[in-house]
C-alpha positions, 0 to 999 in steps of 0.5 A, spaced: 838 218 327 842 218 321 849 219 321 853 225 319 860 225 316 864 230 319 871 232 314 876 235 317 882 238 312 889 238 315 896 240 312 901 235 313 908 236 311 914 230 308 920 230 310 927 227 311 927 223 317 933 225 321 930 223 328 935 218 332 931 212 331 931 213 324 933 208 318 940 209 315 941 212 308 943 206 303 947 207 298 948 203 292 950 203 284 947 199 278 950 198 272 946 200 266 949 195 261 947 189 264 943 190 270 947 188 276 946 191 283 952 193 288 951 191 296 947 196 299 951 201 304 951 206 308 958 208 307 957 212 300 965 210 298 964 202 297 959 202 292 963 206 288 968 201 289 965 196 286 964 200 280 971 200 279 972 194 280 966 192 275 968 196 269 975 194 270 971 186 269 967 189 264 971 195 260 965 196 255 960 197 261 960 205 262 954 208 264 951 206 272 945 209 276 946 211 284 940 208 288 940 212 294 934 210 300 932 215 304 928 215 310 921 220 310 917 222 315 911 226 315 908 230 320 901 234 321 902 242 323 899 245 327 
């Protein structure tokens, strides 16, 4: 007897997970000039604090990137 592959498609789909039990959304800064990360926080305000408070430190630091984690999810339709 010889085995047999049997190959089944299925879409899937990718989404934010907003169930309950999800992981929270972080929010971040990091300033371009020297690499410098803020807290990770779930309140979006605090990390934008901590930009001000770090261009005030260093005036010539101007440009930072937003670093958003998100939970996914994926789900096989039916």
């Amino acid at each position: 007897m010889t085995p047999r592959s049997v190959l089944r498609y299925e879409t899937w789909t990718l989404q934010p997970d907003r169930e309950p039990d999800a992981e929270a959304v972080l929010y971040a800064r990091q300033c371009v000039g020297d690499g410098e990360t803020s807290p990770s926080s779930e309140d979006f305000a605090e990390p934008q604090n901590w930009v001000l408070r770090h261009c005030g430190q260093s005036p010539s630091h101007h440009t930072y990137r937003e670093i958003i984690t998100r939970p996914w999810r994926t789900w096989r339709r039916t």
